[in-house]
C-alpha positions in Angstrom: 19.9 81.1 -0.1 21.0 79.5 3.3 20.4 81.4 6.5 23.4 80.7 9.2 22.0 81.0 12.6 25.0 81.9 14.7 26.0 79.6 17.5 24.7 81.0 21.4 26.7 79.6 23.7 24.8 79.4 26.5 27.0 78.5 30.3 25.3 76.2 32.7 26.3 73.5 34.8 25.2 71.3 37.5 25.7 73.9 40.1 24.6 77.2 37.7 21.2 75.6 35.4 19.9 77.5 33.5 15.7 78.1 33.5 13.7 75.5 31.1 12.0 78.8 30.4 15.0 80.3 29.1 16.0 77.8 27.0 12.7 77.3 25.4 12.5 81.1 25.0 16.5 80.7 23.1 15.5 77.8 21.1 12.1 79.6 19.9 14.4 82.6 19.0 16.8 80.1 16.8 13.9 78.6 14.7 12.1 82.1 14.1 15.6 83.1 12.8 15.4 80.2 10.5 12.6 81.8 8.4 10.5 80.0 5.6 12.5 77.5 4.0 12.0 75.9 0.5 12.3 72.2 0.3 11.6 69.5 -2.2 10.3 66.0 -0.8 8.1 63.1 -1.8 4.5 63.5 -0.6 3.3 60.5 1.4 0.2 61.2 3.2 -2.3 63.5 3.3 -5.2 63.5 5.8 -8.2 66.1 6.9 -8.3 67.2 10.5 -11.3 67.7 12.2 -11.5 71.4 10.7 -10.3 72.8 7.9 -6.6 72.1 8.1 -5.1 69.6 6.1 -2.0 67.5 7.5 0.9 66.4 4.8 3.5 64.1 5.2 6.8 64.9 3.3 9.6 62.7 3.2 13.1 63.4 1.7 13.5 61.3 -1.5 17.3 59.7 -0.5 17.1 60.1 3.7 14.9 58.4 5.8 13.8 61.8 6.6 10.1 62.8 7.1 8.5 66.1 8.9 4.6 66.7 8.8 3.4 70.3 8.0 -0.1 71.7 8.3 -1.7 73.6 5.0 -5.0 75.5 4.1 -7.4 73.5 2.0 -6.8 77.1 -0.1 -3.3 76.5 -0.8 -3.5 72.8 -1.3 -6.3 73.0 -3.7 -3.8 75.4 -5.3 -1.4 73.2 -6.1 -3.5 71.4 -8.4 -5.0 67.3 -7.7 -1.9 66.1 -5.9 -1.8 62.4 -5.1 0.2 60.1 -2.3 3.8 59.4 -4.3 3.7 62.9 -6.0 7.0 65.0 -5.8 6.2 68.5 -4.2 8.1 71.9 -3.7 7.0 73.1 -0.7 7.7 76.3 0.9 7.6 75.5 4.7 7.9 77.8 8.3 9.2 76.2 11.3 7.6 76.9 14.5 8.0 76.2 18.0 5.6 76.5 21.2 7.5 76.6 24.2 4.4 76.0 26.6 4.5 72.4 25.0 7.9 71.8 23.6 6.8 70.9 20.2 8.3 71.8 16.6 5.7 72.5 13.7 6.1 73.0 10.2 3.2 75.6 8.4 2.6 75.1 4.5 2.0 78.2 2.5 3.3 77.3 -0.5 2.8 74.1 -2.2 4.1 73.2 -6.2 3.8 69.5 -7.4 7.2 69.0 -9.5 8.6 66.1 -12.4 6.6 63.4 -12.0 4.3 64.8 -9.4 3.7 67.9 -12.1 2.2 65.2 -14.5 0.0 63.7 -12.3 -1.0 66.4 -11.4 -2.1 67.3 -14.2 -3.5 64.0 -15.3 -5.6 64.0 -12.0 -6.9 67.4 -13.3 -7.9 65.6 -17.0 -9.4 62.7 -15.5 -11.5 64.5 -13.3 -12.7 66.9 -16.3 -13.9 64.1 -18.2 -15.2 62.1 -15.6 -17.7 65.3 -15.2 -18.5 64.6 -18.7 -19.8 61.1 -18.3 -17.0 60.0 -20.6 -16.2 56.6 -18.0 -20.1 55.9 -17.2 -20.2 52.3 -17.1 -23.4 52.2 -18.8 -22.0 53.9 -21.8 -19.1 51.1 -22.4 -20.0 48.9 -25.4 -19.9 44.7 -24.9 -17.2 42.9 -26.9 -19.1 40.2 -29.8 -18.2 36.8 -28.6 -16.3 36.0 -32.1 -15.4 38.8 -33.9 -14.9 38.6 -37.8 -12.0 40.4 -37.6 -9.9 42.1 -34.8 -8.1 45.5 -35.4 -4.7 46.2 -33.4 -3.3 49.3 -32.8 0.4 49.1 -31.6 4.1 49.5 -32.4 5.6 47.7 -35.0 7.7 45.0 -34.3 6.6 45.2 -30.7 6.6 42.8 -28.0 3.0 43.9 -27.4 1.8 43.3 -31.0 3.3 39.8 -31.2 1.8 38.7 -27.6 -1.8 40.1 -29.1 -1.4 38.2 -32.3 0.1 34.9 -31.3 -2.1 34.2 -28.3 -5.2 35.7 -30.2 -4.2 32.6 -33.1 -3.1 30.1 -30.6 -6.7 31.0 -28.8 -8.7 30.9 -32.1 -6.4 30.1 -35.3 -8.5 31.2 -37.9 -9.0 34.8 -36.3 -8.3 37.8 -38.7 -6.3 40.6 -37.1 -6.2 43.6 -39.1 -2.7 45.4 -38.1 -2.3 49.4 -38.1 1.1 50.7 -36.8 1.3 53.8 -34.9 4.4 55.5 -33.0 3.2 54.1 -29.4 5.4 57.3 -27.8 6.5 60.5 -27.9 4.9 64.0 -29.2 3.1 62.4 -32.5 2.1 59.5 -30.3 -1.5 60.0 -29.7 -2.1 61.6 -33.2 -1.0 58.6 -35.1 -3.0 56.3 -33.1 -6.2 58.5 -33.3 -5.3 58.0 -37.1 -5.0 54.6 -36.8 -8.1 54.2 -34.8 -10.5 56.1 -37.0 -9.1 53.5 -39.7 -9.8 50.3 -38.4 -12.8 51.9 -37.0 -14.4 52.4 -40.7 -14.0 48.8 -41.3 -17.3 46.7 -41.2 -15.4 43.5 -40.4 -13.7 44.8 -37.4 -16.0 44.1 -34.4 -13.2 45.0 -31.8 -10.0 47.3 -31.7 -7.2 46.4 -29.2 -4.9 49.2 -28.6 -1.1 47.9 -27.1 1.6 48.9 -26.0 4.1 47.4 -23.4 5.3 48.8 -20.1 6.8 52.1 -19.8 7.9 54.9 -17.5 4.9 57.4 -16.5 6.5 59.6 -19.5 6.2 57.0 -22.0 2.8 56.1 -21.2 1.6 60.2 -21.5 -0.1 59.5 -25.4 -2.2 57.1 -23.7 -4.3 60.0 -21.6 -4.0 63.2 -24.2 -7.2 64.0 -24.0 -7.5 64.2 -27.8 -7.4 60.6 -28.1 -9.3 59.5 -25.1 -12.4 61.6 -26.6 -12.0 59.5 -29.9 -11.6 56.3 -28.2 -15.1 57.6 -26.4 -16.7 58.2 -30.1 -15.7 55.1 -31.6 -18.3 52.6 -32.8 -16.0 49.8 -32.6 -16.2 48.7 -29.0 -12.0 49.7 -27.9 -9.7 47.2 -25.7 -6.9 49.2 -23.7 -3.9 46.7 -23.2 -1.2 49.6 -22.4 1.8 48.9 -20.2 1.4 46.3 -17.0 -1.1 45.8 -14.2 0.5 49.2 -12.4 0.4 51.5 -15.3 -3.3 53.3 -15.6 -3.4 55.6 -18.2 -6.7 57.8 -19.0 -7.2 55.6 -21.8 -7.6 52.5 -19.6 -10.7 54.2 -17.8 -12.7 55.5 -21.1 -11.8 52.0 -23.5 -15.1 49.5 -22.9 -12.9 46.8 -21.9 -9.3 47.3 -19.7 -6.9 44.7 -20.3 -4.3 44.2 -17.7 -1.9 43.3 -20.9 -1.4 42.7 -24.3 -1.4 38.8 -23.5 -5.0 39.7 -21.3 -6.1 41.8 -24.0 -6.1 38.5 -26.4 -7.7 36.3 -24.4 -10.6 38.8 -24.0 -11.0 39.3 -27.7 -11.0 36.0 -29.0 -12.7 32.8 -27.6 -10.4 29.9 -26.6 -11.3 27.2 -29.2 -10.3 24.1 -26.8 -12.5 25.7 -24.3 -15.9 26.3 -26.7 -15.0 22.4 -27.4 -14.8 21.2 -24.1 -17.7 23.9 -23.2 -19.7 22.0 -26.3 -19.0 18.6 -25.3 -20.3 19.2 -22.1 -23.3 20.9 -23.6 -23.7 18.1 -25.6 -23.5 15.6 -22.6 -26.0 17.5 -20.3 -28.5 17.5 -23.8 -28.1 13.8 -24.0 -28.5 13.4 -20.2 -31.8 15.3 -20.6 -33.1 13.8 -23.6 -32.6 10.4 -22.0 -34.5 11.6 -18.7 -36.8 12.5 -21.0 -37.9 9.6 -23.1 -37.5 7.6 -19.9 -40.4 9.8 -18.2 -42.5 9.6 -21.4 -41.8 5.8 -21.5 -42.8 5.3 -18.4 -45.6 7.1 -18.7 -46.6 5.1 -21.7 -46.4 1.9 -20.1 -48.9 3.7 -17.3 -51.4 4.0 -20.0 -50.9 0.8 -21.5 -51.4 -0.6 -18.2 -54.6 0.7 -17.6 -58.3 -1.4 -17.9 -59.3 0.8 -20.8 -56.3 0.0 -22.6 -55.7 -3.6 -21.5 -59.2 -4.3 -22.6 -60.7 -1.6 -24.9 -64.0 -3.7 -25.2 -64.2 -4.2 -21.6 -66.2 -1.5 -20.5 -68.8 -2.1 -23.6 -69.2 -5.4 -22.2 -69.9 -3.9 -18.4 -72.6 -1.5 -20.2 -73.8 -3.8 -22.4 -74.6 -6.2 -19.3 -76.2 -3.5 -17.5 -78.1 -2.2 -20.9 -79.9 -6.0 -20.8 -80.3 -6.1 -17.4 -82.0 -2.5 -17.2 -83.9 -4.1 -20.9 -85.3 -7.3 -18.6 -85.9 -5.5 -15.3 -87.7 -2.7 -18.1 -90.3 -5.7 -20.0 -91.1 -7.4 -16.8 -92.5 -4.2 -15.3 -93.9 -3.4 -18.6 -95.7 -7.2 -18.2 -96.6 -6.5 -15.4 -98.0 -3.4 -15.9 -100.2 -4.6 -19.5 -101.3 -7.8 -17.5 -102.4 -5.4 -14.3 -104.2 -3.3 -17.0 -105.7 -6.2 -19.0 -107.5 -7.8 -15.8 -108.7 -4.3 -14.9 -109.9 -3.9 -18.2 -111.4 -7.8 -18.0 -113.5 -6.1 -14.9 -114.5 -3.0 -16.5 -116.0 -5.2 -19.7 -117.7 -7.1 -17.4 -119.3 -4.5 -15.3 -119.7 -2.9 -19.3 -121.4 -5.8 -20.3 -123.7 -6.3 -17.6 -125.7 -3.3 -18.2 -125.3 -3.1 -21.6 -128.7 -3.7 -23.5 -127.5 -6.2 -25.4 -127.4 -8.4 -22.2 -130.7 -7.6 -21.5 -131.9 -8.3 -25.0 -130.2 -11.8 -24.7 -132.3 -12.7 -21.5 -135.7 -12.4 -23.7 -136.1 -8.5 -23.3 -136.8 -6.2 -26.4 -136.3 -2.4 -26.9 -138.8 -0.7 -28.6 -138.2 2.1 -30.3 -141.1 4.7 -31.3 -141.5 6.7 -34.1 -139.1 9.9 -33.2 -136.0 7.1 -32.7 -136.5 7.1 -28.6 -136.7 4.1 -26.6 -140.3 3.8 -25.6 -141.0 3.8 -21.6 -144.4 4.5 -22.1 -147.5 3.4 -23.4 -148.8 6.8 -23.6 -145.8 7.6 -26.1 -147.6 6.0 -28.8 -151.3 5.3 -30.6 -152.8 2.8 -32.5 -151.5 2.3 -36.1 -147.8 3.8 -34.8 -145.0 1.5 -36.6 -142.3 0.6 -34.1 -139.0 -0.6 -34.5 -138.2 -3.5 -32.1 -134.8 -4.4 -31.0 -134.1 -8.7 -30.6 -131.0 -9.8 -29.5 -130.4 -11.7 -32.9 -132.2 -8.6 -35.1 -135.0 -6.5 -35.6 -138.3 -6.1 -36.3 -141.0 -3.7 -37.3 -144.8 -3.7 -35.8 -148.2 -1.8 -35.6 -149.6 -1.0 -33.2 -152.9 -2.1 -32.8 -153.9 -1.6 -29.3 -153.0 0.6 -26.2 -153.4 -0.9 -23.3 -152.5 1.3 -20.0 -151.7 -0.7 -17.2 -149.9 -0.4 -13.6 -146.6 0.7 -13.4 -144.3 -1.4 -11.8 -143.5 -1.5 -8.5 
């Protein structure tokens, strides 16, 4: 329903103005009349104030039309998640403060509508499961570097399964793609790829799943966040590759798949190694090994020839020829000491004979003397140690002999 505000005609002229005050107070008066007013308009920015008001920016979606309203954080929380872009019915009041001239616009109604409804409501899914932990980076699975065989999810006949397939061969021709087709939109969408998915997922040889679909409106592209499938794409063993629509579209699968693929083409060169690439890759391998094992044997030869090159090796008898020299020399300088030494002995042992020799009886006995030994064995000193008729044993120097006594004659000692 449409409020007509009747025209005021309000008389004034050059000579008869009318008060600003007046007029302020009339046009305040025409607005208030207005009332609330629905309107439908494309949300374009929202913004926090430094309280709790929230300021929106709505823009008509055919004019180059755009009015900023203030709303409750209450109201706007309402509403549901409501993102820039979303299409909004908004029930707004008009105001006007005549102290500053200025027009406002109060929100106390706010409905996202068509296309703003579903992201709306998407916001609200991703968010749930988000809480859940379902896009934790640290739960998303790695790809295998070469899978043995790669399962694909997708429309048959598509565009999107013939860019995964002939770029995944071109890339690595003797890949093995297991195909499962699913309805890739409308109502039974999601179920039959859920279907499909816990298929390929029972296969041992599939290491990967790819799940395709080409670009789409944001209607066409709703089986790709149901929740439903999103929480199987979480469970699957197989790590999952989302390659759904272009670089734009970001379904809810996109966010929980271990790998995003920005398309079907991306999602095959992510999959499947290039083969020309490994080669090149090998070859250079190859070249830096060589490179290395020739630095390698170079160092080792090198040092080689610095062992070679040393005395010990040159010469391996040398340095038994240096110790044999000083073994003899050590050997001489040892026997001329030792001669030295028997022949400093053998003259002190030549004076120590002598000196022997010199009082030794025997010397006495050669100069004419004789020992005379008495009866008991003793040399005799005395003429008092023996009597007439004793038989004494007389010591020559060439023998012996045995006398009587016959006489004792004392005598004076000698001086």
């Amino acid at each position: 329903m449409i409020t007509t505000v009747p025209r005021v005609a309000l008389e004034s002229s050059p000579e008869n103005p009318q008060p600003l005050r007046r007029v302020a107070h009339l046009v305040r008066g025409w607005i208030e009349r207005l009332g609330p007013v629905w309107v439908e308009a494309q949300l374009i920015e929202v913004s926090r104030g430094r309280g709790r008001t929230i300021f929106l920016t709505l823009r008509d979606r055919l004019a180059e039309v755009s009015v900023s309203a203030t709303v409750s954080p209450t109201t706007f929380d309402a509403a549901g998640p409501l993102t820039e872009g979303s299409t909004v019915v908004a029930r707004l009041k008009p105001s006007y403060y005549e102290q500053s001239g200025r027009l406002t616009f109060a929100c106390d109604a706010l409905t996202p509508v068509g296309e703003g409804r579903l992201l709306a409501r998407l916001e609200q899914t991703k968010r749930l499961l988000q809480a859940e932990g379902l896009f934790d980076a640290a739960r998303k699975k790695r790809l295998p570097f070469l899978p043995r065989a790669v399962g694909l999810i997708t429309g048959a006949g598509s565009a999107a399964e013939r860019d995964v397939v002939e770029n995944a061969r071109r890339r690595w021709p003797g890949v093995q793609i297991e195909v499962r087709h699913a309805l890739v939109q409308g109502a039974q969408a999601a179920e039959q790829v859920m279907a499909a998915l816990d298929r390929l997922d029972a296969l041992p040889e599939v290491e990967v799943i790819v799940v395709a679909r080409g670009g789409g409106s944001l209607e066409d592209l709703l089986p790709f966040s149901d929740e439903g499938l999103v929480r199987a794409v979480f469970a699957a063993r197989t790590p999952v590759v989302s390659a759904i629509g272009h670089e734009s579209d970001n379904p809810i699968l996109d966010l929980v798949a271990d790998v995003r693929a920005s398309t079907p083409t991306d999602a095959a060169k992510r999959v499947v190694p290039d083969v020309t690439e490994e080669r090149q890759r090998i070859a250079a391998v190859g070249a830096r090994l060589d490179h290395l094992v020739d630095a390698l044997l170079a160092r080792q030869s090198e040092a080689l020839r610095a062992l070679r090159s040393r005395p010990v090796l040159v010469d391996p008898t040398g340095s038994f020829t240096v110790h044999d020299r000083q073994v003899a020399e050590a050997r001489g300088r040892a026997l001329r000491a030792v001669s030295a030494m028997v022949e400093r002995e053998t003259v002190a042992v030549g004076h120590h004979l002598a000196r022997v020799r010199a009082m030794s009886p025997k010397a006495t006995l050669e100069r004419g003397y004789a020992i005379v030994v008495g009866p008991e064995g003793h040399a005799l000193t005395s003429v008092t140690d023996v009597d007439p008729g004793d038989d004494l044993l007389t010591y020559l120097a060439d023998g012996q002999l045995t006398v009587e006594v016959r006489d004792v004659r004392p005598g004076r000692s000698a001086a």
